[in-house]
N, C-alpha and C positions, 0 to 999 in steps of 0.2 A: 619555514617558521615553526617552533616547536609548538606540541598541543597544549601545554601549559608552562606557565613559567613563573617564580616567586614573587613577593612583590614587599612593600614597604607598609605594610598594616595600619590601617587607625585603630588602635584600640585603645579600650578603657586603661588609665593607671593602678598601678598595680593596688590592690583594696578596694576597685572603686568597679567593678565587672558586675557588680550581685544590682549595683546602681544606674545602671546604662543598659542592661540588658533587658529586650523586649521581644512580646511575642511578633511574630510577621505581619508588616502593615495590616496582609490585607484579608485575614482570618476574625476582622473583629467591625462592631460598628462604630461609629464616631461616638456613641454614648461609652460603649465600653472602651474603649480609648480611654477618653477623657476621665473616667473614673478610673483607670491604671494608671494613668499620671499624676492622679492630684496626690499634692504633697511630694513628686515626686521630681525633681525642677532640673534631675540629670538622665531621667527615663530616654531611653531611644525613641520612643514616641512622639518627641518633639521634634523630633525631624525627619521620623516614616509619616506621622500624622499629624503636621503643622497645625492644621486648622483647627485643633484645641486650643490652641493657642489664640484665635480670631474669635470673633462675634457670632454667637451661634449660628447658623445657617447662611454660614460663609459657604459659597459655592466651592467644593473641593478642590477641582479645574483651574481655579479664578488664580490669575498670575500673583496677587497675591499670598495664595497660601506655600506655592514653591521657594518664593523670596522670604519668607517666614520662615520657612529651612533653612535654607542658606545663613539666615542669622543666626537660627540656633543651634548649625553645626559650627558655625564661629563662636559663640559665647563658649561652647563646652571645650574647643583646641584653646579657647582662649585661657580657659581657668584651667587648663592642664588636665578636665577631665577624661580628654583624650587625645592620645597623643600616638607620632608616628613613629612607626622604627629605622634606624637609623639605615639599616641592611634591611636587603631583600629577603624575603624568607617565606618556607611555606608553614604551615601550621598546621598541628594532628587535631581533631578535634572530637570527643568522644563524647554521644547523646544512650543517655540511661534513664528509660522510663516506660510504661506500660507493658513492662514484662519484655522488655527489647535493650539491648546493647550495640550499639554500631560505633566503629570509629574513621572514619576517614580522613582526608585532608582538606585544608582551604586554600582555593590553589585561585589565579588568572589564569583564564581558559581563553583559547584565542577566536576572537573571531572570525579571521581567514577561514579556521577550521570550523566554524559554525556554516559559515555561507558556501563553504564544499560541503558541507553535511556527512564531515567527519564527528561531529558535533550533532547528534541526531535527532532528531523531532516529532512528537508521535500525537501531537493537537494542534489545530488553527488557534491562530490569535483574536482577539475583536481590536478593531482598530484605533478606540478610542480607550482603551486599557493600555497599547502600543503606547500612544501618542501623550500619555500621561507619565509613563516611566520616563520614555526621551524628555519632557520637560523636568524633570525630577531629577534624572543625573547632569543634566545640560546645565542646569541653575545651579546643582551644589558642587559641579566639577566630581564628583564622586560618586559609588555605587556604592550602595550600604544595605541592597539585599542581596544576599549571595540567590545563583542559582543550584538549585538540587541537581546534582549529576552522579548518574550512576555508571560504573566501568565493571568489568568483567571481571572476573577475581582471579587476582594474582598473589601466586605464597610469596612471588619478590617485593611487593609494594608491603601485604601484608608483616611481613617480618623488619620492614624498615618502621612502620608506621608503632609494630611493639614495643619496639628498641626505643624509639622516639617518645612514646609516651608512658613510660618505663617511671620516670619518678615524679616530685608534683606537678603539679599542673599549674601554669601562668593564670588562669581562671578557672574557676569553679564556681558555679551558679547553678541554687536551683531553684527551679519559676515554681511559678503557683500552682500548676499541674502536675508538679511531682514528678519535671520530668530533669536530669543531671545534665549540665553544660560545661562541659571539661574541655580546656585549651593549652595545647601544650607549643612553640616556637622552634622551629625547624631554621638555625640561622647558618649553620656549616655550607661554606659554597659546595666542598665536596660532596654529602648528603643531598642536596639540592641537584646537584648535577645529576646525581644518579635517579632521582625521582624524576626529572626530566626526562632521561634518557629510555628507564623505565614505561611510562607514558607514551613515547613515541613510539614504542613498539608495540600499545594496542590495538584492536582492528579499528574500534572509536569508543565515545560517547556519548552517554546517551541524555537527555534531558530528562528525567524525571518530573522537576517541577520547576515552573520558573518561565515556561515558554516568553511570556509579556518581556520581562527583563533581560534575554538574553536577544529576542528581539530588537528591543530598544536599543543593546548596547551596540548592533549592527547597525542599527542608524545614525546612533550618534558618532560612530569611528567616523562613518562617511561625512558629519556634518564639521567634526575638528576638523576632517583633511578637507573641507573647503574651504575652510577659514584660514589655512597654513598661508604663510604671504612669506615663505621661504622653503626652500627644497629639505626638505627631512629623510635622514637616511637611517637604517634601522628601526625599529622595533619604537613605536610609543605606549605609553599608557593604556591613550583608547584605545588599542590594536588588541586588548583582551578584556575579557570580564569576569566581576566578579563569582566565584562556583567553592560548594563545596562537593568532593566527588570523596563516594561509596562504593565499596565492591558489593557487586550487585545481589551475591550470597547473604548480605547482613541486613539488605534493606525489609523492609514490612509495611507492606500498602493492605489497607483496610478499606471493606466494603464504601463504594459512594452511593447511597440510597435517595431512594424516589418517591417525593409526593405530590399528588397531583387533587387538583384544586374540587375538578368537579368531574361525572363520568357522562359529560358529552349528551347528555338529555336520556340517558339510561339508567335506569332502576339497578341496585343490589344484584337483583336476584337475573335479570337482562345481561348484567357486564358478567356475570359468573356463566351464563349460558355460551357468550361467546367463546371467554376464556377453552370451554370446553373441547372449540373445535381443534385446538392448536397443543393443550396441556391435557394432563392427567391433575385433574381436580380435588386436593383431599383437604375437609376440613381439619385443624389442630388446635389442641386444649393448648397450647403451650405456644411462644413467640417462635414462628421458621427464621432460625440461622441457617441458610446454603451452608453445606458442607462439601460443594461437588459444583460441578459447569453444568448448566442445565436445568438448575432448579434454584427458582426463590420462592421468596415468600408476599402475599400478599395479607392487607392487615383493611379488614373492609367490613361499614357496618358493627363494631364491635366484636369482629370475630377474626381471626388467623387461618389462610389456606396456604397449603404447600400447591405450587404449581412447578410440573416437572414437563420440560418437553418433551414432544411424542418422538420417541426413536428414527419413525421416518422422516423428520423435521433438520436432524441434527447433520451441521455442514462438516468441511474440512478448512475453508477459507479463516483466516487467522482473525478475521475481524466480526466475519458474521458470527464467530463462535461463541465472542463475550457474550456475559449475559449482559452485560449494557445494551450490546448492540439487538440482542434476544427480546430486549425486554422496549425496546425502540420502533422495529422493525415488526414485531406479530401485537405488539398489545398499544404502546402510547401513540404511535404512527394511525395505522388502519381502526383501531376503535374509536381513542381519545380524541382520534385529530389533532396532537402534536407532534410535529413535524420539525419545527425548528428548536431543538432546546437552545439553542445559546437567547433567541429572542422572546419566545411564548414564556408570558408570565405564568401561564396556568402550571406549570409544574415547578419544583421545588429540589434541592439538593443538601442532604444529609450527611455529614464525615462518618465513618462507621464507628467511630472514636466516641459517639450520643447514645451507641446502640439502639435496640429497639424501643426504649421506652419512651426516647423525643419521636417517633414513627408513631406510636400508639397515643400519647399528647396532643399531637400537632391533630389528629382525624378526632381522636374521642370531646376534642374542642371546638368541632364544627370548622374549623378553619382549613382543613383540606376531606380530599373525600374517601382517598384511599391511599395509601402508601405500601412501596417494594422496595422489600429486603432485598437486598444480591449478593454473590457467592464475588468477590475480590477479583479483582484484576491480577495476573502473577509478571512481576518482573520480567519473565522470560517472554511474556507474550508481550510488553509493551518494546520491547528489544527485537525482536522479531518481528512486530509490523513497523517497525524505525525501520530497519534494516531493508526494508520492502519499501520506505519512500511513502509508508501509508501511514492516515491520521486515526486515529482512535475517537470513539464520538465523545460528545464531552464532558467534563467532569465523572470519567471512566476509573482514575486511579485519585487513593486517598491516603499520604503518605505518611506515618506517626512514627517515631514523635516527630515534631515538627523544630525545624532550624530556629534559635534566637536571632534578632538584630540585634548590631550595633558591637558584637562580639572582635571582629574585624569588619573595616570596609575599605575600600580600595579608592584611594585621592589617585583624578586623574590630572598630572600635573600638565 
């Protein structure tokens, strides 16, 4: 089975892209949702985030608000707001904003090659995030958030994918963050063959972002083939999912920062004594942006320290090196006493995309007690502990710009 293969697009009609297009379900709350939508009766939002749609403090979960999709991805194929392409095809897709240009493809990526972990994976799932995407594409028959996938950089994919997006572009949208959504249709079988072909000759890929969804869509293949009440040969729909994949040269993951609530029945002036044993402690007039592995910032008390590890401290193991895991493992571990970020509400998670000044907000408003800057996660290391079968701690990588819905999504017939 090839690692990826074209497919049959829902997308928006032609004028109607700038209309449909929305930020990723699940970077938002249901207030700011709902205030993206109004006025707005063909936003993607109506079927990443149903429950705008229902009675306020409609339970997300509730079978209800899934079957609310399903209607309103039928109202919008119904008015022709979205419509599927005739042929299989892949799509180039180029995102311009925050001082960043990437273009890659919107491709079906197969799950065979997920559950070989040629398809690579570098975080655990929570299983009730799992279990809400399988209800989500299980009720709309379709996948409508793509996954982030990043591939290795190739001048052969790269120079088809320039050629490709060479003149206008099928869509162009630009959201509210100032970031460009350019889409251009890849319908040639020839062209298409060869970007298959191309692909099959990478070592793999790698998950960037999306783990929950490409999960799900493992589950759901297995729940279609139970349902089959006849022998199926070749290749179906659910047998891939939805991805857009990047050469991993163009990607830019931004710092994911840390606030934590309280320091564990310790004084200012107590948690900066421990700090000491582990760091080189130096107070700063100005916000620490890490420019390096090994050093962040802490923002405590109304003041900025740099905290640099002590040379003897510093590993070789690919995982204990982030500073996530740095900043896990000698200070919110053994002082704070958090141990589990995916469940301890005590701490907090920052896209580096807020900078420092939502870090110095969130503490100077009493509502946490101290917050860490950290130096980014780099592509090559999230590729490198994939490659090693190992998970990265969590919310370690913070990817910008961030993918639009509803641009393409993938009916699974």
């Amino acid at each position: 089975m090839n690692l990826i293969r074209p497919f049959k697009g829902l997308r928006p009609s032609r004028n109607k892209s700038a209309e449909v297009a929305a930020p990723p379900y699940d970077v938002m709350s249901y207030k700011e949702a709902l205030n993206l939508a109004k006025d707005k009766p063909n936003s993607f939002l109506h079927i990443s985030r149903p429950e705008i749609d229902l009675p306020e403090g409609t339970d997300p979960y509730s079978p209800e608000v899934y079957k609310q999709g399903k209607v309103n991805l039928k109202s919008l194929m119904d008015k022709d707001i979205l419509a599927r392409d005739n042929e299989a095809c892949f799509y180039v897709y180029r995102l311009t904003g925050h001082g960043v240009s990437q273009v890659g493809l919107v491709v079906t990526a197969s799950v065979d090659a997920y559950d070989a972990n040629n398809i690579r994976k570098h975080e655990f799932t929570r299983p009730e995030k799992e279990d809400d995407r399988v209800r989500q594409i299980d009720e709309l028959s379709a996948q409508t958030g793509p996954v982030l996938l990043a591939y290795p950089a190739s001048k052969a994919i790269d120079a088809i994918v320039a050629s490709e997006s060479a003149g206008e572009p099928e869509s162009n949208v630009l959201d509210a963050d100032g970031v460009r959504h350019e889409l251009w249709v890849i319908s040639s079988v020839e062209k298409t063959a060869e970007i298959i072909t191309l692909f099959d000759r990478l070592p793999a890929l790698y998950i960037a972002d999306g783990h929950h969804r490409s999960a799900a869509a493992s589950r759901v293949q297995k729940l279609k083939m139970s349902r089959e009440t006849r022998i199926v040969t070749g290749p179906k729909s659910y047998d891939y999912f939805l991805a857009v994949a990047f050469p991993q040269d163009q990607m830019q993951i931004l710092a994911y920062n840390r606030v934590v609530t309280d320091l564990n029945g310790m004084t200012p002036a107590d948690f900066l004594d421990y700090l000491k044993v582990d760091f080189i402690v130096q107070h700063s007039d100005d916000p620490v942006v890490p420019t390096k592995n090994g050093v962040m910032g802490l923002y405590l008390d109304g003041h900025w320290y740099k905290l640099t590890l002590s040379a003897k401290l510093r590993s070789d193991d690919p995982i204990e090196t982030l500073d996530v895991s740095i900043l896990s493992n000698r200070i919110l571990g053994p002082s704070l006493g958090i141990y589990d970020l995916r469940k301890d509400k005590r701490v907090d998670f920052v896209g580096g995309i807020r900078g420092t000044r939502e870090l110095v907000k969130r503490v100077d408003s009493k509502e946490m007690a101290c917050a860490f800057s950290l130096f980014p996660t780099r592509i090559e290391e999230l590729m490198a502990i994939a490659d090693q079968g190992q998970v990265m701690p969590p919310k370690s990588t913070w990817f910008e710009p961030k993918l639009a819905d509803g641009l393409v999504s993938h009916v699974l017939d």
